[in-house]
Biotite code that builds the C-alpha atoms (Angstrom):
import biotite.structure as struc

atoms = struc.array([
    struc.Atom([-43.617, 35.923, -57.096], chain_id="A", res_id=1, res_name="UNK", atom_name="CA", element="C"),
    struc.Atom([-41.097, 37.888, -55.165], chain_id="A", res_id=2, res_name="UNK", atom_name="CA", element="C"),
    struc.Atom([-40.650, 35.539, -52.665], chain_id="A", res_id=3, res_name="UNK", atom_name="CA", element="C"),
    struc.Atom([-39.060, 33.205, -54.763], chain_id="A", res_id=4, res_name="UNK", atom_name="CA", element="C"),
    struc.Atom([-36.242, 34.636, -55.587], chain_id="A", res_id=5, res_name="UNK", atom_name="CA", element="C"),
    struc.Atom([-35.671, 36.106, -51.879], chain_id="A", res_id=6, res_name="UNK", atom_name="CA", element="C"),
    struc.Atom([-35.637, 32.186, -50.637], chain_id="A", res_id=7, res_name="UNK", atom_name="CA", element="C"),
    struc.Atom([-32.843, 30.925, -52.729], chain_id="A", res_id=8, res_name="UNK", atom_name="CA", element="C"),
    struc.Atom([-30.662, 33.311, -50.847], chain_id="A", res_id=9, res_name="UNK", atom_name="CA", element="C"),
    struc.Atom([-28.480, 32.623, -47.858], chain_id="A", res_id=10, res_name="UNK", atom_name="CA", element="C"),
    struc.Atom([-30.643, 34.349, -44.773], chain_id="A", res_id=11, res_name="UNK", atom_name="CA", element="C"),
    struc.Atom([-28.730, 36.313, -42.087], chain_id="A", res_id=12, res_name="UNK", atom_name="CA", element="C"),
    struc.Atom([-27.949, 34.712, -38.852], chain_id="A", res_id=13, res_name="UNK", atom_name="CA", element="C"),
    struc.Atom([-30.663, 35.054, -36.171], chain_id="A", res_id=14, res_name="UNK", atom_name="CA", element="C"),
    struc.Atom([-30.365, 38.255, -33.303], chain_id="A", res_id=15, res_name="UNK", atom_name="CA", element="C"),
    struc.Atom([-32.656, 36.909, -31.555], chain_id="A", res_id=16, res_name="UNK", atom_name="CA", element="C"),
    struc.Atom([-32.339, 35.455, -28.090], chain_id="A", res_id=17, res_name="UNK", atom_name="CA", element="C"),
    struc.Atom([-31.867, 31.930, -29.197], chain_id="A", res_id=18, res_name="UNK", atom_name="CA", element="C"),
    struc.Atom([-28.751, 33.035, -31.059], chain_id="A", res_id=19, res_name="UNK", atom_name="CA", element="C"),
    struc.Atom([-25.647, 31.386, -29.347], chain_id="A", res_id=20, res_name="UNK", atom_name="CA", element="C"),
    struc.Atom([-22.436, 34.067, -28.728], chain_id="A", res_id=21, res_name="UNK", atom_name="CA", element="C"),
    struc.Atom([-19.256, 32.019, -29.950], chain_id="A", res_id=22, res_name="UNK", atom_name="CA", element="C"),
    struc.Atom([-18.085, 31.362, -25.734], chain_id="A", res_id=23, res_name="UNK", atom_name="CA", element="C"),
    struc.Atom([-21.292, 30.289, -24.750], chain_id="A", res_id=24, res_name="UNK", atom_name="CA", element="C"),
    struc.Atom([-22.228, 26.390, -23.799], chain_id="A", res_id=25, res_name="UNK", atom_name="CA", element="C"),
    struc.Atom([-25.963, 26.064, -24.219], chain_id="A", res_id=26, res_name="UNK", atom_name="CA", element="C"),
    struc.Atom([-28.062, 27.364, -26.742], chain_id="A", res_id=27, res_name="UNK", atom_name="CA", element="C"),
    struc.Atom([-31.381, 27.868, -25.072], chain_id="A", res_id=28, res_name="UNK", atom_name="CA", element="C"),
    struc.Atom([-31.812, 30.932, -22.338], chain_id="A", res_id=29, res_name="UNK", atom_name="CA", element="C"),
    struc.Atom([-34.160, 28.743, -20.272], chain_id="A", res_id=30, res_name="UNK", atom_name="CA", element="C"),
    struc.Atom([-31.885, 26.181, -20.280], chain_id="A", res_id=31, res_name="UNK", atom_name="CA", element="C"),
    struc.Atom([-29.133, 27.942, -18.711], chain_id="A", res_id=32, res_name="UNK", atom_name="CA", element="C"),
    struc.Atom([-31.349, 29.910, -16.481], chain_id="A", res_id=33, res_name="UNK", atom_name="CA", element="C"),
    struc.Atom([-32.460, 26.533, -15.028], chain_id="A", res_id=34, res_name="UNK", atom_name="CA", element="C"),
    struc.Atom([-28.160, 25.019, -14.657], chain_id="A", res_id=35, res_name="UNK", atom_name="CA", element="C"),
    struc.Atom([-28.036, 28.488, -12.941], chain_id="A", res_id=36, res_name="UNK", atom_name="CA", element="C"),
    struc.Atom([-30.764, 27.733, -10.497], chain_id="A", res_id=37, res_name="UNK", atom_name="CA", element="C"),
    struc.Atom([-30.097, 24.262, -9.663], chain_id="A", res_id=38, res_name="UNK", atom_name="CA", element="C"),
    struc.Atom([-26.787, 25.565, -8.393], chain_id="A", res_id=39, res_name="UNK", atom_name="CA", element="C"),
    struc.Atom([-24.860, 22.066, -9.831], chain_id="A", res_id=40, res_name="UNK", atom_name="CA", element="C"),
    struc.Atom([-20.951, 22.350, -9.516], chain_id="A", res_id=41, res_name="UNK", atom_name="CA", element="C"),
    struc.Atom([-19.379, 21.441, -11.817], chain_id="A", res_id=42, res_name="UNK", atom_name="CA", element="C"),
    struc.Atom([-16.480, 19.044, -12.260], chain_id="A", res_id=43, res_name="UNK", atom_name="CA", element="C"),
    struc.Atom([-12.669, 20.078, -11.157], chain_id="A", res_id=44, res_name="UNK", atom_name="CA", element="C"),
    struc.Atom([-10.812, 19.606, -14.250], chain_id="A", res_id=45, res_name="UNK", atom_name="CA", element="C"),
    struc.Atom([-8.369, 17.292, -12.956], chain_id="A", res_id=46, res_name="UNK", atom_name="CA", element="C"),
    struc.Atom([-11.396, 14.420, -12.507], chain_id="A", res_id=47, res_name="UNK", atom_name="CA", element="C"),
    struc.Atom([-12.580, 15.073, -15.725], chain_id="A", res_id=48, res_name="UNK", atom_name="CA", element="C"),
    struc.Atom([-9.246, 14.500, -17.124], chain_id="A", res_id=49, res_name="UNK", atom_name="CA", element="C"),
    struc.Atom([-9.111, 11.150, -15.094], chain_id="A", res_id=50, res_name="UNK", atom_name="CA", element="C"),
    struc.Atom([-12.304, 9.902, -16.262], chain_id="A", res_id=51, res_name="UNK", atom_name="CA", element="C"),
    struc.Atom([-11.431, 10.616, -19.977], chain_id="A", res_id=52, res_name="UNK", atom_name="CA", element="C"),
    struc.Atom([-8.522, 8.549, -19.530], chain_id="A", res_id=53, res_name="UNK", atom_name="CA", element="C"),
    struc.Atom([-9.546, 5.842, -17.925], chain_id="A", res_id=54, res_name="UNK", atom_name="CA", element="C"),
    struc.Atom([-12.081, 5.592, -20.351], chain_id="A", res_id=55, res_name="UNK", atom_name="CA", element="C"),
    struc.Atom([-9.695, 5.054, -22.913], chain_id="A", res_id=56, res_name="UNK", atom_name="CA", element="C"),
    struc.Atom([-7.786, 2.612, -20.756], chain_id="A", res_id=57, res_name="UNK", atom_name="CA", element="C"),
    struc.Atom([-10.893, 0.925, -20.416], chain_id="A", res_id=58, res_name="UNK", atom_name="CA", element="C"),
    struc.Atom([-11.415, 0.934, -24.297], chain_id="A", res_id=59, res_name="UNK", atom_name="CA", element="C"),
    struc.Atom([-7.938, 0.128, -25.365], chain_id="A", res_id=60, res_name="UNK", atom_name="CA", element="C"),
    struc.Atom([-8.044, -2.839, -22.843], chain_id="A", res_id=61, res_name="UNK", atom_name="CA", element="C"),
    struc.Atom([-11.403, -4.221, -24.463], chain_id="A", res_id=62, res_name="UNK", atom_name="CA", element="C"),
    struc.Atom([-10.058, -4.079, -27.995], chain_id="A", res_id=63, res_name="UNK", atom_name="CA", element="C"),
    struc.Atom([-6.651, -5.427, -26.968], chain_id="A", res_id=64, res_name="UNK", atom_name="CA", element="C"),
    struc.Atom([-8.553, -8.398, -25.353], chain_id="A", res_id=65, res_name="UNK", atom_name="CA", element="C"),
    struc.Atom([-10.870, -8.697, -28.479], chain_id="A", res_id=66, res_name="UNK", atom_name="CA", element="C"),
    struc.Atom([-7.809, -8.613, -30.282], chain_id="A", res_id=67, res_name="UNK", atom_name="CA", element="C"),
    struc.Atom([-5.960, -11.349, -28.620], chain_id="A", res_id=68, res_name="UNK", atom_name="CA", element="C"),
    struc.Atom([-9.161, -13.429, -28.461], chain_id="A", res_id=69, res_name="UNK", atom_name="CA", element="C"),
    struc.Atom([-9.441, -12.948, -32.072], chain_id="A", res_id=70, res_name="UNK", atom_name="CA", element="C"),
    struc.Atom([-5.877, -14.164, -32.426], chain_id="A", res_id=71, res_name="UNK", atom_name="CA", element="C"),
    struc.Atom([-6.501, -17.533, -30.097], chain_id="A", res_id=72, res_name="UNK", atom_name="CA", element="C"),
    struc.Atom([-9.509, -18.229, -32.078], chain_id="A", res_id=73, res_name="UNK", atom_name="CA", element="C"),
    struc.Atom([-7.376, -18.311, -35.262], chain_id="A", res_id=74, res_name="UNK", atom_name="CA", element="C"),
    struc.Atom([-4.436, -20.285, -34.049], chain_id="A", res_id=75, res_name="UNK", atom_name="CA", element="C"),
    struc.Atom([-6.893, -22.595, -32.263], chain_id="A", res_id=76, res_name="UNK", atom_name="CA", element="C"),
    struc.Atom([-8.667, -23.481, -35.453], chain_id="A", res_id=77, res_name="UNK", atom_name="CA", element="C"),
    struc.Atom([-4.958, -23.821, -37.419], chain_id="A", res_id=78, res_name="UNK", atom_name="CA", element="C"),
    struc.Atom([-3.903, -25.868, -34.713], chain_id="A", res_id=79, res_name="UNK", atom_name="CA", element="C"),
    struc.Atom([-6.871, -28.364, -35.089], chain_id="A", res_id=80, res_name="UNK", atom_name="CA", element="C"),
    struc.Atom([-7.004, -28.280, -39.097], chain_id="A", res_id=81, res_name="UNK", atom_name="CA", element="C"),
    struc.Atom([-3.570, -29.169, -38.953], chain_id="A", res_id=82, res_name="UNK", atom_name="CA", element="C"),
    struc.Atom([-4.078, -32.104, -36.398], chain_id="A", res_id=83, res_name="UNK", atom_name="CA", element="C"),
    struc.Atom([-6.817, -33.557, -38.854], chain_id="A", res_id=84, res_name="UNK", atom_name="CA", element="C"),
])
């Protein structure tokens, strides 16, 4: 009967050690024991900046093609309704 009450209310955050601090990447200790282990370096910033944007290249390229295909479809199709 007492329980009832106590589960409607908001329970602390966890102290445990699955409890992420606010600067940390990865939640799980194991997890980050095993990135430790493998030793994996990480990217240089200045890659990872170059990859973001040429993924958005990439993607602003595809829609402006979709775009302009989009485009040639419709004046295609007004061009031959309005030779019939």
């Amino acid at each position: 009967m007492l329980r009832a009450p106590a589960k409607t209310l908001p329970r602390p955050a966890s102290t445990g050690a699955l409890s992420r601090p606010s600067d940390a990447r990865f939640r799980n200790p194991h997890f980050v024991s095993f990135m430790a282990g493998t030793n994996r370096t990480r990217m240089r910033a200045d890659v990872l900046s170059a990859v973001l944007r040429s993924r958005a290249l990439v993607k602003r390229a595809l829609r402006f093609t979709l775009l302009g295909g989009g485009f040639w479809v419709v004046f295609e199709s007004a061009r031959a309704i309005s030779i019939f």
